[in-house]
C-alpha positions in Angstrom: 84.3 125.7 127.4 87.8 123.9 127.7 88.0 122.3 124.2 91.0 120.0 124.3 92.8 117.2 121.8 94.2 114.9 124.0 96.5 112.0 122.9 95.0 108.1 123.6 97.6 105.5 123.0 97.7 101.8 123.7 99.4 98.8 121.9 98.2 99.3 118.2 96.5 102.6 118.5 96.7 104.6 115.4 98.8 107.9 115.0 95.5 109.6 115.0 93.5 108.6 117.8 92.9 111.3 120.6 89.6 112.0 123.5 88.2 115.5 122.2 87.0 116.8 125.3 84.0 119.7 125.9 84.3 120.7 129.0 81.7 123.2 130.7 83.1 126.4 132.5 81.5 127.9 135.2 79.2 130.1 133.9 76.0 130.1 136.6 76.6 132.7 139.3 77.3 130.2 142.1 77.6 127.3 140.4 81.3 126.7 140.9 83.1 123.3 141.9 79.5 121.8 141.2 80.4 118.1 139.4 78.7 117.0 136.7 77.9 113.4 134.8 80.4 112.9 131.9 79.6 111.1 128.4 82.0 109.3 126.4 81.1 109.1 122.6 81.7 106.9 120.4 81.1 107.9 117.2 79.8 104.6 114.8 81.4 104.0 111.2 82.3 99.9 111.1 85.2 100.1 112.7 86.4 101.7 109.6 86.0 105.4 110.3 84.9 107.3 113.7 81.5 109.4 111.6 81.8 113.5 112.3 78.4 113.0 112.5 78.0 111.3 115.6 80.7 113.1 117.1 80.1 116.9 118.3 76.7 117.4 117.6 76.1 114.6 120.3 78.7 116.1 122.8 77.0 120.2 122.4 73.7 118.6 122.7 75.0 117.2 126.0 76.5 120.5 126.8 73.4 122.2 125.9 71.6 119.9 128.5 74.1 120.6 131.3 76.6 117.8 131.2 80.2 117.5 130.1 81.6 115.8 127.0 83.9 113.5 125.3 84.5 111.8 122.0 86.8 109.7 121.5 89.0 109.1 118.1 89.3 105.2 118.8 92.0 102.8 116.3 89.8 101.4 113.3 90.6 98.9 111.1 93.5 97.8 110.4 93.8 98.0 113.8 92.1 95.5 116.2 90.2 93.9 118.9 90.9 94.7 122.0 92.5 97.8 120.7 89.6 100.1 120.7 88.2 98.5 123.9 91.6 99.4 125.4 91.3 103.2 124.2 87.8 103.3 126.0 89.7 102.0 129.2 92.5 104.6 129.1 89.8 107.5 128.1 87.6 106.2 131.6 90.9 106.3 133.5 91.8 109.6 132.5 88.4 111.1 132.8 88.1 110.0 136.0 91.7 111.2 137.0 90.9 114.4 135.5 87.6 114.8 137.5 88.2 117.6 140.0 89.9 119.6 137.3 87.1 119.4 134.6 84.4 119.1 137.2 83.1 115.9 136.7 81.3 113.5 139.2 83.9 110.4 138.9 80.9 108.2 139.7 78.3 109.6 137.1 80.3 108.4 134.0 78.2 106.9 130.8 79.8 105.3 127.7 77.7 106.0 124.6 77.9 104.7 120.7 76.0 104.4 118.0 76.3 101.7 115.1 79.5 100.1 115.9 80.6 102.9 118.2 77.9 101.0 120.1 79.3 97.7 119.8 82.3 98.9 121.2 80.2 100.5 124.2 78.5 98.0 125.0 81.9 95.7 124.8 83.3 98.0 127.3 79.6 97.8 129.4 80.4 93.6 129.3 84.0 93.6 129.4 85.2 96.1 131.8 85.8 94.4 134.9 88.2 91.7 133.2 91.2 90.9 134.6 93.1 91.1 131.2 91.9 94.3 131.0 92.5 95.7 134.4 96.3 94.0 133.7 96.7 96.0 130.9 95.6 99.5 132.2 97.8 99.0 135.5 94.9 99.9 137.8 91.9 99.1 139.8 89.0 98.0 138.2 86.9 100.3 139.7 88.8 103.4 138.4 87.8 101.7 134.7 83.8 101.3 135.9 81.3 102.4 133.2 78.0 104.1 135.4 76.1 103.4 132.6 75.5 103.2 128.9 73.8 104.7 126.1 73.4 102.6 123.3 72.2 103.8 120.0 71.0 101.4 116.5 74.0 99.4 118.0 76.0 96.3 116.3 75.5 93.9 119.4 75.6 90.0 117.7 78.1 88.2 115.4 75.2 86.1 115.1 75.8 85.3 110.9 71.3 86.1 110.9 71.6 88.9 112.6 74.9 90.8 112.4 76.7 93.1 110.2 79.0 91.5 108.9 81.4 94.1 107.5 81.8 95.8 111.2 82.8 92.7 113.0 85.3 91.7 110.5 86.8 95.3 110.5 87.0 94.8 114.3 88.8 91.2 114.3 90.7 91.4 110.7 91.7 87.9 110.2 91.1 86.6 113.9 87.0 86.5 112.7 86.6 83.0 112.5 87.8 81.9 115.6 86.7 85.1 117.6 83.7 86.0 116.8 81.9 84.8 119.4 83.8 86.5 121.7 82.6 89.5 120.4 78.9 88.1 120.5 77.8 90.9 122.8 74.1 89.7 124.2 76.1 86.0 125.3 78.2 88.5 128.2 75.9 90.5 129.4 75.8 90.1 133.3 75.1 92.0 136.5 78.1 94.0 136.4 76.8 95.7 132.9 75.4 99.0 133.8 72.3 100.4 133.4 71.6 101.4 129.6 69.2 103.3 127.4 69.2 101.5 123.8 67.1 103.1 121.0 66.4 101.6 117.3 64.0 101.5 113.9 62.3 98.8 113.2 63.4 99.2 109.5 66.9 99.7 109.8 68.1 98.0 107.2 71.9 97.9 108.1 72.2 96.7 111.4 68.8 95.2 112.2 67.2 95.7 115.2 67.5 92.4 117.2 71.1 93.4 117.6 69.5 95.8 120.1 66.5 93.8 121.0 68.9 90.8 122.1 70.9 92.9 124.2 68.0 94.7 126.3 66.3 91.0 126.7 69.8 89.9 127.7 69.8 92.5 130.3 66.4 92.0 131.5 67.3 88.3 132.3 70.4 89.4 134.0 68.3 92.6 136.0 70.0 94.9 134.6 67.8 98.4 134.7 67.4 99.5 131.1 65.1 101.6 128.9 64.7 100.5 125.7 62.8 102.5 123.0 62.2 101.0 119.0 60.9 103.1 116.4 58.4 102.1 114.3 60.7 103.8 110.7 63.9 105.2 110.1 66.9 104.3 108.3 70.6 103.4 110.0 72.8 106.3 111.0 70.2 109.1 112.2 72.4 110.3 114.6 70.0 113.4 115.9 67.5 112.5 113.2 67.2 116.0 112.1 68.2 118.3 109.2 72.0 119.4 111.4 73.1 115.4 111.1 71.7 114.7 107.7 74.1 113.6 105.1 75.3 115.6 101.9 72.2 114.0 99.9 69.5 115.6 102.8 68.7 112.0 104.4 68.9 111.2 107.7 65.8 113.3 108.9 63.4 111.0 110.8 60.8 113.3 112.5 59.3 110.1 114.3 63.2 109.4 115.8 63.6 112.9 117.2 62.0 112.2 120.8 65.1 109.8 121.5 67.3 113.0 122.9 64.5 114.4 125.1 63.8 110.3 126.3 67.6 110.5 126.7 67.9 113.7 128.6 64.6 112.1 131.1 66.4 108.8 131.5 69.8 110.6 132.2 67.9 113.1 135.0 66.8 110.6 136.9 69.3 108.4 137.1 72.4 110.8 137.3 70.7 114.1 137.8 72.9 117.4 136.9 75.1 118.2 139.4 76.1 116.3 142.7 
């Protein structure tokens, strides 16, 4: 496996912020120069912190599965908007300028997050093709396109009912009140958002589930191919759900929540495969 550090920088990045790659060999007697799907993680945390705990567990269960890797250290607060959102740009870019060396297929490449990792996914999902965006990045818009997304207990709404609070205002600082609907994520969902898997608990009780449910309705009205799965328990942060990704207390294990990587790992077969 090529395990790599490498160093993301935009306009306000932190000192800190880097795309940890994991990055299958080739280790199947024939198997070389076969290209395989990519996913970018985001790990969740409010926009305050990038959680360890979302990070490479979810990128060697990919590996496990067959497909290569990323996370990616993105600026938190005090950094913000569109900082982040610019780091996810400049990770696609690379990944996809990267693609023969770390065989990957340059059109098979999903953006995933959880929490507000999954905000910032599915802002990248909405916001990608944006001429600002494209501007800043120095590129065609199609060397920044997401193939699709993987959105888990995501932040989605600024919605005051709905939202959590403390995530958007990390993201915006003290541009909140006159941005936050910008950053409203089920109002810009369109037919240029990829296809997504989204999962949820019903009981979440940090980030409740319409955040989710708004965005897969949004993308059924736009036609938008999505799978959407909402557990009927669990708490907020599960990451795998299982004793490896609870916290130091022991919680985080949700037996019921498990399924949501083999539903992944289905979803992801048929509509990327393995290798091309």
């Amino acid at each position: 496996m090529r395990n790599e550090q490498i160093k993301i920088q935009v306009e306000g990045s932190g000192k800190d912020v880097c795309l940890e790659t994991y990055i299958l060999g080739d280790v199947m007697d024939g198997a070389r120069n076969r290209k395989t799907p990519l996913v970018l993680i985001c790990p969740g945390g409010g926009y305050a912190m990038t959680s360890n705990r979302e990070a490479e567990p979810i990128a060697l269960q990919f590996n496990s599965m067959g497909y290569q890797a990323a996370v990616l250290r993105y600026s938190c607060a005090p950094a913000v908007y569109p900082t982040a959102l610019c780091e996810v740009a400049q990770s696609v870019k690379l990944i996809r300028e990267h693609a023969e060396d770390w065989n990957v297929d340059a059109e098979k490449i999903i953006v995933m997050g959880f929490s507000a990792g999954g905000h910032l996914a599915a802002s990248y999902g909405v916001f990608w093709n944006e001429s600002w965006l494209t501007e800043k990045m120095q590129c065609d818009k199609q060397l920044l396109k997401p193939n699709g997304l993987v959105l888990c207990y995501p932040v989605i709404s600024s919605k005051e009912e709905i939202a959590h609070q403390d995530s958007i205002k990390n993201l915006l600082g003290e541009s909140y009140p006159e941005m936050k609907e910008q950053v409203s994520l089920e109002d810009k969902v369109g037919k240029h958002t990829p296809k997504t898997f989204l999962w949820h608990t019903f009981t979440d009780p940090v980030v409740p589930f319409w955040n989710s449910f708004r965005f897969a309705e949004a993308l059924g009205k736009a036609g938008v191919p999505m799978e959407y799965h909402l557990y009927p328990q669990g708490g907020h942060g599960l990451s795998l759900a299982n004793e490896q990704t609870a916290n130091e207390e022991g919680k985080g294990v949700e037996k019921v929540c498990q399924s949501w990587v083999p539903l992944l790992r289905s979803w992801m077969l048929e509509n990327f495969g393995l290798y091309s």
